[in-house]
C-alpha positions in Angstrom: 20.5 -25.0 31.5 24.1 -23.6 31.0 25.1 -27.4 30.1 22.3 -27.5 27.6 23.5 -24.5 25.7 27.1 -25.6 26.1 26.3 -28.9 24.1 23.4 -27.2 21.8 26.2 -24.7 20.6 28.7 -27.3 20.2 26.8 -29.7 18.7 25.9 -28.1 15.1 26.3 -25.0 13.2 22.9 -23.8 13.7 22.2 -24.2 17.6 19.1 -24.0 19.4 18.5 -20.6 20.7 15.4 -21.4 23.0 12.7 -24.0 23.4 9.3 -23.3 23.8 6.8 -25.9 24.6 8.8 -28.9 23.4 9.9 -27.3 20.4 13.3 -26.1 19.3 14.0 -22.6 17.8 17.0 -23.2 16.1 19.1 -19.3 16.1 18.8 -19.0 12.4 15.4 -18.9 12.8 15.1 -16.3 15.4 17.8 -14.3 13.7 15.3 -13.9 10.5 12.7 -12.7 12.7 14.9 -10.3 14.6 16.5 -9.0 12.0 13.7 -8.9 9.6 12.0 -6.9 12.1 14.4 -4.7 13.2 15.5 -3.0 10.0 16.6 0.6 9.7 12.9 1.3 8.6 11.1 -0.1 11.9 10.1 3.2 14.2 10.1 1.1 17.1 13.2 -1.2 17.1 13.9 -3.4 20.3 17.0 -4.3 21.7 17.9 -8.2 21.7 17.2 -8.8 25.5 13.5 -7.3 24.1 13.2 -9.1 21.2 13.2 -12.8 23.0 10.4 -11.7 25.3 8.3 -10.7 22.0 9.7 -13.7 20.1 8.8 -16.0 23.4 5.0 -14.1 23.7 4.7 -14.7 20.3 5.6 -18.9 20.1 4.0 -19.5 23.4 0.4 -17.8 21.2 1.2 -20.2 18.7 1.7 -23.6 20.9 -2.2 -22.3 22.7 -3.0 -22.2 18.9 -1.9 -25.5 18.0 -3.4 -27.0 21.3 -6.9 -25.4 20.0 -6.0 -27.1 16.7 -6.5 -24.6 14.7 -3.8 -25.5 12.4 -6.7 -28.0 10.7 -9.3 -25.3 9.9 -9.8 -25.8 6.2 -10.1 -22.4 5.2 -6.7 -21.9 7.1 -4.8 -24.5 5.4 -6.5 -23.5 1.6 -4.7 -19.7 2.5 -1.6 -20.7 3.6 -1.2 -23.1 0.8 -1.9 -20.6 -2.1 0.2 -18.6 -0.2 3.1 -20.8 -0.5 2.3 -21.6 -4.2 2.6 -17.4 -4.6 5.6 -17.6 -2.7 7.0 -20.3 -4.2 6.5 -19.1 -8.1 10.0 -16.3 -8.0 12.0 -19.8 -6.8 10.5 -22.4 -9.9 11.0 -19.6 -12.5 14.3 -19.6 -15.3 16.2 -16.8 -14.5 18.4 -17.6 -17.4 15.2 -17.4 -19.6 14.1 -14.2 -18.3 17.6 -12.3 -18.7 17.5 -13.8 -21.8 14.7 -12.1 -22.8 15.4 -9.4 -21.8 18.4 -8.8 -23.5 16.8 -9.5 -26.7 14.2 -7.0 -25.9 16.8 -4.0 -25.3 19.0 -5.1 -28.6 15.8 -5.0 -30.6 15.1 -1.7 -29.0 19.0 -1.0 -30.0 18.6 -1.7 -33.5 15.4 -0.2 -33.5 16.3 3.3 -32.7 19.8 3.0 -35.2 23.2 5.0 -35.3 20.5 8.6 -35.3 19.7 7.7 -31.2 16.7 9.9 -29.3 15.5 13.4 -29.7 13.2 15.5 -28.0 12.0 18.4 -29.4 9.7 20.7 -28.8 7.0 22.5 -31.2 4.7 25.1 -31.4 2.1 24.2 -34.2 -0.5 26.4 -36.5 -2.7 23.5 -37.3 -3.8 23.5 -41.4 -6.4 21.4 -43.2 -4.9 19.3 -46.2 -8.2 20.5 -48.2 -7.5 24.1 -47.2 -8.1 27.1 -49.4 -5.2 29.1 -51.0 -6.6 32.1 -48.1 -6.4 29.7 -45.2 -2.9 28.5 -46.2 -1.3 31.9 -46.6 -2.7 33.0 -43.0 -1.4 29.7 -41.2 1.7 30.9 -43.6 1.7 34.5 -42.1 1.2 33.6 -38.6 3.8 30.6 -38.3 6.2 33.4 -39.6 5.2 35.7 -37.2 6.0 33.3 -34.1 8.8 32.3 -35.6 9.8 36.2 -36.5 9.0 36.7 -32.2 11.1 33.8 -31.4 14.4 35.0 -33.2 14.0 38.4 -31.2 13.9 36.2 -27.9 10.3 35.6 -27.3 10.5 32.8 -24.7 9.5 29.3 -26.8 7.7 27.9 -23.8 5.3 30.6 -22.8 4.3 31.0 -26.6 4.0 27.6 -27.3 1.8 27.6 -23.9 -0.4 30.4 -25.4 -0.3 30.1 -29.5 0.3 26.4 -30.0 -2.4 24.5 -31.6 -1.2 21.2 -29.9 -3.2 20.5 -27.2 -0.9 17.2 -26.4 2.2 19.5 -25.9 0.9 23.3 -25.4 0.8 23.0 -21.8 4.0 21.9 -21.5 5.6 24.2 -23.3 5.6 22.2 -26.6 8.1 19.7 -25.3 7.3 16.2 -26.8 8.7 13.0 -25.3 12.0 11.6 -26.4 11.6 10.0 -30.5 12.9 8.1 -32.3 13.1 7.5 -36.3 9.8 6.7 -37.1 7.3 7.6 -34.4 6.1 10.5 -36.1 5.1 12.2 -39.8 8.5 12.6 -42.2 8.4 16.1 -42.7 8.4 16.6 -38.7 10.9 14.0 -38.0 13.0 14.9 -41.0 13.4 18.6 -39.8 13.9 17.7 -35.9 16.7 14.8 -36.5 18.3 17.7 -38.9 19.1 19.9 -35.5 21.3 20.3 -33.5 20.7 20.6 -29.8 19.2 23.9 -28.7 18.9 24.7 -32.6 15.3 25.8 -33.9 13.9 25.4 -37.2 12.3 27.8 -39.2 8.6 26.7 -40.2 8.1 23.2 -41.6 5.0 22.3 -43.4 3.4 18.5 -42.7 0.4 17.2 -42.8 -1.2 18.8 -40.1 -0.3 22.3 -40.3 3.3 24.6 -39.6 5.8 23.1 -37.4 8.4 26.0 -35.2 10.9 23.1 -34.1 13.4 23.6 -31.1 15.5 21.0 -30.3 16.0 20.6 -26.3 18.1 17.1 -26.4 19.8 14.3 -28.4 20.8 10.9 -27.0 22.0 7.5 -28.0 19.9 5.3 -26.2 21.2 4.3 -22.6 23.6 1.1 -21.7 21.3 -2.6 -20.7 21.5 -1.8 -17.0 19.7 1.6 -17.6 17.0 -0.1 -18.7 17.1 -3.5 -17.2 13.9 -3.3 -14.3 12.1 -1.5 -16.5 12.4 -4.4 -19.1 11.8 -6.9 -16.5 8.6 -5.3 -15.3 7.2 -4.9 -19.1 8.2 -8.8 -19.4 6.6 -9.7 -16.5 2.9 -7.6 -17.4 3.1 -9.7 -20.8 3.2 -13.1 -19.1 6.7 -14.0 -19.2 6.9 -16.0 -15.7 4.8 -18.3 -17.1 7.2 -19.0 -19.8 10.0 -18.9 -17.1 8.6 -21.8 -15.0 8.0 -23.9 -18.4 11.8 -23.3 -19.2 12.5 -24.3 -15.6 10.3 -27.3 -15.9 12.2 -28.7 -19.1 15.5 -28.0 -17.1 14.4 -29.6 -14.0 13.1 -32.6 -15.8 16.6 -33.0 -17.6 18.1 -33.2 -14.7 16.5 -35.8 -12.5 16.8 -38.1 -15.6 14.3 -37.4 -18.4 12.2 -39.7 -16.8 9.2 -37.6 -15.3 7.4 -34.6 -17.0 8.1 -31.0 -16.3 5.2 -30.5 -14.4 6.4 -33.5 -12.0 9.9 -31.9 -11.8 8.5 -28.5 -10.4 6.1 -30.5 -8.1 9.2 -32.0 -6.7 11.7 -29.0 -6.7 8.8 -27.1 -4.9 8.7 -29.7 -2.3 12.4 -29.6 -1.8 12.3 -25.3 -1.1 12.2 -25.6 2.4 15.7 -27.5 2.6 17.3 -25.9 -0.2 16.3 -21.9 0.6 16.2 -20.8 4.7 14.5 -17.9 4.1 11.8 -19.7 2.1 10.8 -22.0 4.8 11.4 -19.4 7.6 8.9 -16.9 5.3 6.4 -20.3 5.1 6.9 -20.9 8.8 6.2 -17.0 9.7 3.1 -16.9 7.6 1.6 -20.0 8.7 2.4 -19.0 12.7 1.2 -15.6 12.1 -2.3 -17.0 10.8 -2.5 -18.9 13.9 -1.7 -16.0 15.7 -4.0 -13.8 13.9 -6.8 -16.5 14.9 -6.4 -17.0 18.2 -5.7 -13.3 19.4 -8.9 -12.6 17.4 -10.6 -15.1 19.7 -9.1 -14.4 23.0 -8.3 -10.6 22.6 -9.5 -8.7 19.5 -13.2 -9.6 19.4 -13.5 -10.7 23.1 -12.6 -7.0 24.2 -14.9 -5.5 21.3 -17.6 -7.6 21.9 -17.5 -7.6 25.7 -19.6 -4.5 26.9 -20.4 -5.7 30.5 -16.3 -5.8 30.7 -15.6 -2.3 28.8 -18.1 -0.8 31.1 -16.3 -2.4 34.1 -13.2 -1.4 33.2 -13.6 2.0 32.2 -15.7 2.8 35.9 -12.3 1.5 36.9 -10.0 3.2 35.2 -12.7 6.3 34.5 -9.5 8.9 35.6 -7.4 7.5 32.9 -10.0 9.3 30.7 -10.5 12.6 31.8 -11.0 15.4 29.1 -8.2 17.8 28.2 -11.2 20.3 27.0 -14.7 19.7 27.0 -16.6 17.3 24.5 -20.0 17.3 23.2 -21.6 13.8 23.2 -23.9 12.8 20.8 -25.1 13.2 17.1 -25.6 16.1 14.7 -29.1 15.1 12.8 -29.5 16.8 9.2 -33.0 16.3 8.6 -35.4 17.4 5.3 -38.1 19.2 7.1 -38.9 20.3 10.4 -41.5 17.8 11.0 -38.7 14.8 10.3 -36.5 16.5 13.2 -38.7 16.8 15.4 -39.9 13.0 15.0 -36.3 12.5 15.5 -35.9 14.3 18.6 -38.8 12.3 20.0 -37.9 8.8 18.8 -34.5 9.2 20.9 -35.4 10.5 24.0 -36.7 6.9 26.0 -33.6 5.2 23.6 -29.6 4.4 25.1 -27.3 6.5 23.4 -25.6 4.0 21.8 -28.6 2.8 20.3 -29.4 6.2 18.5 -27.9 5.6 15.0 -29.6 2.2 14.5 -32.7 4.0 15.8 -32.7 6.9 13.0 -31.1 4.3 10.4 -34.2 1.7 11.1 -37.3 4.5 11.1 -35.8 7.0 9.2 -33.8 5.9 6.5 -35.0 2.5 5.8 -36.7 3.5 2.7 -35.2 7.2 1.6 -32.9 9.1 3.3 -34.3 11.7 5.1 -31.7 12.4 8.1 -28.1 12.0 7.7 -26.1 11.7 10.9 -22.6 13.2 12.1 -21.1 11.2 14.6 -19.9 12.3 18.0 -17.9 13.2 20.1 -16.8 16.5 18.7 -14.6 18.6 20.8 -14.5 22.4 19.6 -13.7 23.4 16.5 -13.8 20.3 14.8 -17.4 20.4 13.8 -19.5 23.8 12.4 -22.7 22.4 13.3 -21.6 20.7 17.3 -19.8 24.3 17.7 -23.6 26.1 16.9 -26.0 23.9 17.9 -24.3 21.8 20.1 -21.2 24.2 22.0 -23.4 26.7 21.3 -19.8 28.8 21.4 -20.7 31.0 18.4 -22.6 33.0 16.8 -22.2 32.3 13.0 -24.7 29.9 11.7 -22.9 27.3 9.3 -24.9 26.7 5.9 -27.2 23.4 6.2 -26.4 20.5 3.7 -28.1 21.4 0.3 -31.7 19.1 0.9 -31.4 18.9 4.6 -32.0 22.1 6.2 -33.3 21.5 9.2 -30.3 20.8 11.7 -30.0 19.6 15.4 -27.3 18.4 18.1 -28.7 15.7 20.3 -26.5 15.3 23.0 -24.7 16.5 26.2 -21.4 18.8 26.7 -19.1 17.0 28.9 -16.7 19.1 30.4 -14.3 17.0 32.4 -15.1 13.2 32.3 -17.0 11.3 29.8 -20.1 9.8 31.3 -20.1 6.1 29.7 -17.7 4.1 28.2 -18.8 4.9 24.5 -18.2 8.5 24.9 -14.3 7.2 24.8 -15.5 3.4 23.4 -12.1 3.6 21.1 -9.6 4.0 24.0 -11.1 2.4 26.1 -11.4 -1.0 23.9 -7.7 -0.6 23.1 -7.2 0.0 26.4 -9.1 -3.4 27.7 -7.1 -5.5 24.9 -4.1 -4.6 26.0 -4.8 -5.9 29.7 -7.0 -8.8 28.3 -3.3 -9.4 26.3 -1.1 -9.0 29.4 -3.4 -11.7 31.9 -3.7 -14.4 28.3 0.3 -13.9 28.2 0.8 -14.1 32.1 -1.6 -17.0 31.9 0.6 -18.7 28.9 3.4 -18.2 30.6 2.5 -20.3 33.6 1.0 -23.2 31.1 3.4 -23.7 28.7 7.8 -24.7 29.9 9.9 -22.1 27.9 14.1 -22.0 27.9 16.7 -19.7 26.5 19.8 -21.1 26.0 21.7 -17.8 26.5 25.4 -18.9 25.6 23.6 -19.4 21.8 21.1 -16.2 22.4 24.8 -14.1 22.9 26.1 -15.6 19.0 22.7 -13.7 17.6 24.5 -12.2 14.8 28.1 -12.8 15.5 29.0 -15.8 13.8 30.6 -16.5 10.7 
């Protein structure tokens, strides 16, 4: 083994870390996985010694996968291949194009906006009718002076134009409109803001919509390309542009392997050629298609077999029952919000020769198949966590909670459980987790023994510290 890694390190400049099941792992590989999954962000972050037992659980899932040749279920191979042509789209697109673009965008933005820059101003406005009387326009008149009169005394601009402005766009927030250009809004409003200077205020303007009080909170030229680059990008990007991109690529692509074939060809061809020409490409394409296999065949062996195994939940848990014991008490059962008194009581009847477990579908089926006449809480509660279980159910205190509006008759059907739950499905959630993680341990153990497995360690100790 020590040979092995010996000639596997000297050999090339991407050794082979381990070997599970015949196959190679070459370290770059495992290095992606480790340290894509053991970021500054991951909560739970393993050691390296840790790591290769994961990484070694995890391939020897994948060979029983392969073996069950799952790799050829249709639907599997239609996912993983429009996941790869998702994938594959940010790698087949003209970056040149897109900057391109972009650049263009901001300089028309640039020329745009002009040597005057950005305000933002804020207003408070008397609104005025452009057919209004000689009256109504000496009262806007009168009041626009009157603000403005308040304002030079050191009334706050905000809180009046929170409480007098007739702008219900701006009012709220104190009158302050976004940052304008030349151009976005009427002349005589525009005019009057570009005119001050910042923290100046205007005395009333008249437009066509009434009296403008102007304050002026902030100028600015408009900020350098970098500023605004992502933001560019991203409004690119919602109007199609990558589609553009990938044509430009296309026509570049085709240019260079010799005019002969058509841009669509080209593409074809450079997306064939991803895996060799971008590691973390194929190591993303090789991740995603193991972790589909992975996700398959825990489903089948773990996942569903411990959900769907009641004979073994209820095994385990009169095994384990201990592991389960309540910190405080727990009332099993359901909390039944029925329309009438005769519908409870039908209720109460139905479920008494009926499991427990079989209680919902029992209500659902004879109750509510046609209108909803009881609506169900679901158990267990634990005190305090429900007003109606604490009533009828605890029966811990005294104050009747108020009955959904339509359903006033109200019951707990159940048991308190005061130390240990009685069944399994008084705790089903733990104990299924529970289960799948033993299922999981005795499918790994069981791997284990099927399937040969090596670490080279002289390469496993160059994770990372390499040139």
């Amino acid at each position: 083994m020590a040979l092995g890694a010996l000639t596997a390190l000297a050999q090339t400049d991407d050794p082979i870390v381990m070997t599970v099941n015949g196959v190679d792992v070459p370290r770059s590989e495992f290095e992606y996985s480790y340290n894509k999954n053991n970021t500054d962000a991951v909560l739970d972050r393993k050691s390296l010694d840790e790591y290769v037992d994961l990484f070694i659980n995890y391939k020897l899932k994948v060979a029983a996968a392969l073996d069950e040749r799952m790799d050829t279920v249709s639907s599997l191979i239609k996912e993983i291949e429009e996941y790869r042509s998702q994938q594959a789209e940010q790698y087949l697109i003209d970056s040149t194009y897109i900057e391109e673009a972009a650049r263009q965008v901001y300089q028309q933005t640039v020329d745009r906006i002009g040597d005057d820059g950005l305000v933002q101003p804020a207003h408070i406005l008397i609104r005025l009718a452009q057919d209004a009387t000689l009256d109504e326009q000496a009262r806007a008149k009168e009041r626009a002076d009157s603000i403005y009169n308040a304002l030079k005394e050191g009334a706050d601009f905000a809180d009046l134009a929170r409480r007098l402005s007739e702008d219900p766009g701006t009012a709220q927030q104190g009158g302050e409109l976004p940052w304008i250009q030349k151009g976005q809004t009427i002349p005589a409003f525009e005019n009057a803001a570009f005119a001050l200077k910042t923290g100046e205020m205007s005395e009333p303007v008249l437009s066509a919509v009434g009296y403008h009080i102007i304050k002026m909170n902030g100028r600015k030229q408009f900020e350098p390309y970098e500023y605004h680059r992502d933001a560019i990008y991203k409004f690119l990007e919602q109007r199609g542009i990558n589609a553009s991109a990938k044509e430009s690529m296309g026509k570049k692509l085709a240019a260079q392997m010799g005019g002969n074939i058509t841009p669509e060809e080209a593409l074809a061809k450079a997306e064939l050629e991803l895996d060799d020409k971008y590691p973390d490409f194929k190591y993303l394409m090789k991740e995603y298609h193991d972790g589909s296999l992975l996700y398959e065949i825990s489903n089948r062996e773990v996942w569903n077999k411990a959900a769907e195994d009641e004979k073994g939940l209820e095994k385990y848990f009169k095994k384990h029952k201990k592991n389960y014991k309540y910190d405080e008490p727990h009332y099993s059962g359901i909390v039944v919000n029925c329309i009438n008194k005769d519908v409870l009581k039908d209720v109460k009847k139905s479920l008494k020769k009926v499991d427990q477990k079989e209680w919902i579908p029992t209500i659902r089926a004879k109750f509510n198949s046609d209108t909803l006449q009881v609506k169900i809480i679901r158990g267990p509660f634990t005190p305090g966590k429900n007003a109606f279980a604490d009533y009828y159910g605890f029966k811990n205190t005294k104050e009747q909670p108020e009955p959904i509006k339509g359903f006033p008759c109200v019951a707990a059907i159940g048991e308190v459980q005061k130390k240990m739950p009685k069944t399994y499905e008084d705790v089903r959630g733990a104990v299924t987790a529970d289960y799948q993680t033993e299922l999981e341990q005795k499918w790994v153990a069981e791997l284990r023994k099927r399937y040969p497995f090596t670490v080279y360690k002289d390469v496993l100790d160059t994770v990372n510290k390499h040139d």
